[in-house]
C-alpha positions as a Python dict, from the first residue, in 0.01 Angstrom:
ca = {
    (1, 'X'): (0, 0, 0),
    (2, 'X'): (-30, -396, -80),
    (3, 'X'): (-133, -482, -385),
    (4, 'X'): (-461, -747, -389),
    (5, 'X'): (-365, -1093, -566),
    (6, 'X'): (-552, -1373, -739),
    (7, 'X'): (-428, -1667, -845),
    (8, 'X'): (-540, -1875, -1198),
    (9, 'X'): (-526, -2171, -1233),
    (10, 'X'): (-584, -2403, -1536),
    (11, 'X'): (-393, -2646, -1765),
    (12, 'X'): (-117, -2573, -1984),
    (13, 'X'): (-272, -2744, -2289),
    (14, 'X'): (-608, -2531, -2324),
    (15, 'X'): (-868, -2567, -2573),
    (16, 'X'): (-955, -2274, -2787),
    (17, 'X'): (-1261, -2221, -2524),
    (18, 'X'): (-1041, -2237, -2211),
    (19, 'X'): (-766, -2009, -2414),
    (20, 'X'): (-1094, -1757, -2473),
    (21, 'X'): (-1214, -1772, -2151),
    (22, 'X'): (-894, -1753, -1940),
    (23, 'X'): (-782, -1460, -2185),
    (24, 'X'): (-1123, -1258, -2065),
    (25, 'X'): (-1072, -1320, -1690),
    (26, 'X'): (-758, -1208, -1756),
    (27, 'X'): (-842, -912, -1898),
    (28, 'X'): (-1100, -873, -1598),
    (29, 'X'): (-852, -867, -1337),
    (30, 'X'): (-628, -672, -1519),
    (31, 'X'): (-857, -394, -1536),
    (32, 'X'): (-1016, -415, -1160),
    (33, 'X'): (-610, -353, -1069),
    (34, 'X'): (-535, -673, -893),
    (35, 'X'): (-194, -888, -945),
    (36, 'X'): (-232, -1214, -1177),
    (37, 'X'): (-57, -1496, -986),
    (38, 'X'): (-47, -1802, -1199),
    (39, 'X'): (242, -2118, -1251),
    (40, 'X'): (350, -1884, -1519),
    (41, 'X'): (332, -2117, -1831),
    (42, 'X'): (133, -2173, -2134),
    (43, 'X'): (-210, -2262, -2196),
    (44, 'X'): (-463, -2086, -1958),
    (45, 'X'): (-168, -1970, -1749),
    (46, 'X'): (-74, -1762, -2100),
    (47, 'X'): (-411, -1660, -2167),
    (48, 'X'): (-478, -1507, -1834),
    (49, 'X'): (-156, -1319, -1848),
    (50, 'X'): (-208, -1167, -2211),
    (51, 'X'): (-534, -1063, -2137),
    (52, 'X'): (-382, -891, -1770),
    (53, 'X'): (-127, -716, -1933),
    (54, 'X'): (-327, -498, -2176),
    (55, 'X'): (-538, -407, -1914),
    (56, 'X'): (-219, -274, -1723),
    (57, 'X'): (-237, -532, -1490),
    (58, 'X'): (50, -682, -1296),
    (59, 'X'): (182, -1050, -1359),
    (60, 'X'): (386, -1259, -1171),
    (61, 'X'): (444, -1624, -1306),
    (62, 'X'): (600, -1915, -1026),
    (63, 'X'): (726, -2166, -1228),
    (64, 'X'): (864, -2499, -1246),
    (65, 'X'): (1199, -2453, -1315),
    (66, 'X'): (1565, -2269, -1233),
    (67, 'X'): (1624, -2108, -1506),
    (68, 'X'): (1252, -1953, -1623),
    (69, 'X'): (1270, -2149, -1982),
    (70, 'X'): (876, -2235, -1958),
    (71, 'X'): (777, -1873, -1893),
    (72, 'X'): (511, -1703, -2136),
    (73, 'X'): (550, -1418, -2240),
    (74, 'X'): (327, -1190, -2081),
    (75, 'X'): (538, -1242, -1687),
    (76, 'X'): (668, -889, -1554),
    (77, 'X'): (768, -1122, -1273),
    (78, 'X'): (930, -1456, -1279),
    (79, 'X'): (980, -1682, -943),
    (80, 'X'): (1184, -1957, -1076),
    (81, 'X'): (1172, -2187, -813),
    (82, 'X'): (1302, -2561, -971),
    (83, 'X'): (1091, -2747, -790),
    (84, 'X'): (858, -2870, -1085),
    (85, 'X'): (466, -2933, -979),
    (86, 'X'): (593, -2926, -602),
    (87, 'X'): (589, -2523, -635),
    (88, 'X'): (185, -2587, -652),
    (89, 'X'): (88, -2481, -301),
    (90, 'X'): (309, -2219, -357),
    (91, 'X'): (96, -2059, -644),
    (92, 'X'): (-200, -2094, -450),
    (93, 'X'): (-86, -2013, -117),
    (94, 'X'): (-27, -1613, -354),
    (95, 'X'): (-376, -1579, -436),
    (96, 'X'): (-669, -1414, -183),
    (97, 'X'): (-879, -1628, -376),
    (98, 'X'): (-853, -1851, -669),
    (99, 'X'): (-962, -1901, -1029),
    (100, 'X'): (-982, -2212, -1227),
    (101, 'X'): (-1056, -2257, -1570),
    (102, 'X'): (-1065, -2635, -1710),
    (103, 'X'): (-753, -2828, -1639),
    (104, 'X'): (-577, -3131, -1546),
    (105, 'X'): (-433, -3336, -1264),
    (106, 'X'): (-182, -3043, -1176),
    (107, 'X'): (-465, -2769, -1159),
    (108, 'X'): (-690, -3084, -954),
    (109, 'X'): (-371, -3055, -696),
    (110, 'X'): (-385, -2722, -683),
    (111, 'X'): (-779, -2649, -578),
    (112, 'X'): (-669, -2936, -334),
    (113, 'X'): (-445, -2703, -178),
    (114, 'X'): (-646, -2420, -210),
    (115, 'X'): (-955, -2588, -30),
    (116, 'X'): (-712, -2719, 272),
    (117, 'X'): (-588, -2390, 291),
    (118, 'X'): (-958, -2249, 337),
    (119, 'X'): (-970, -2023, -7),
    (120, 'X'): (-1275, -1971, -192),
    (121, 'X'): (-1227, -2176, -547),
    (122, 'X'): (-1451, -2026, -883),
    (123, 'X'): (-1383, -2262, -1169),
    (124, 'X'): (-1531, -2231, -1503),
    (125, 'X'): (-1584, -2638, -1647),
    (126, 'X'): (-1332, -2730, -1397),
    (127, 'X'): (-1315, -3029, -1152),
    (128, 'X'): (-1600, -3117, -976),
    (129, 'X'): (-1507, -3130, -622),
    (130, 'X'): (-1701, -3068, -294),
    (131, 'X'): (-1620, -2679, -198),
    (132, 'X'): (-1529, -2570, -605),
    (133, 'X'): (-1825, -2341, -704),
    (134, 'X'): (-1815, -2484, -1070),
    (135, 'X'): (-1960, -2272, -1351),
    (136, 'X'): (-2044, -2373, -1701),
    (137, 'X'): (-2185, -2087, -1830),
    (138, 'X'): (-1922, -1819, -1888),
    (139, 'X'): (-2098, -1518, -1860),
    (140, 'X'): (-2226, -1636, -1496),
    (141, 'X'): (-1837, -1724, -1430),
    (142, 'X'): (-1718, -1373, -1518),
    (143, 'X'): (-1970, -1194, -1276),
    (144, 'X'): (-1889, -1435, -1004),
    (145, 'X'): (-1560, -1344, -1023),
    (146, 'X'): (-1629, -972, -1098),
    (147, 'X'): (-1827, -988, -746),
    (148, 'X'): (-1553, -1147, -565),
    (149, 'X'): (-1292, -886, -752),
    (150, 'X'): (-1524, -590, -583),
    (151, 'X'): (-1491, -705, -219),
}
């Protein structure tokens, strides 16, 4: 049996919010049994994958380099690929559907990719672009996602 995946997305700088936030999605998909798919590093990438793991959930990081050095600590799975930000469409491409919380130009690239390749984007205070459904209040982020978990 295949195991359902959702990507994260988000910045590797978070704000304590962001952290908070990505740490309780995390934790969401975690428990719903779905893989974490994220670039693997710190931030909201780290977040997501502590709050995954002690839920029991599965976490696979693809990240930017050979040798796995900018890994978190919360990866089961590590897809060092050494190709830097060019592995974006890559970590999207993983995902049936994505989730973005906050972020920079790198997670802007990255619901790029996801909207060419046709996937539905939920962002919490992310970038406002035409197809992202963009929450700002958490609690309606978390049951949007829930919802789209459940399908």
């Amino acid at each position: 049996m295949r195991m359902r995946q959702v990507t994260l997305i988000g910045s590797s700088q978070a704000s304590d919010e962001e952290y908070d936030v990505a740490y309780r999605v995390g934790r969401l998909i975690g428990s719903m049994g779905w893989v974490l798919i994220s670039g693997g590093r710190t931030g909201v990438m780290e977040a997501a994958s502590k709050g995954a793991v002690e839920m029991g959930g599965l976490v696979v990081g693809i990240l930017t380099t050979y040798t796995g050095e900018d890994a978190n600590p919360y990866l089961h799975i590590t897809i060092n690929t050494g190709m830097g930000w060019n592995r974006n469409p890559l970590v999207v491409a993983s995902g049936e559907f994505i989730v973005a919380v906050g972020g920079r130009y790198g997670t802007l690239t990255e619901i790029g990719y996801a909207l060419v390749l046709g996937k539905r984007v939920i962002g919490y205070r992310t970038h406002n672009v035409e197809g992202v459904e963009n929450y700002h209040d958490a609690e309606e982020f978390f049951m949007a996602v829930e919802e789209t978990l459940r399908i």
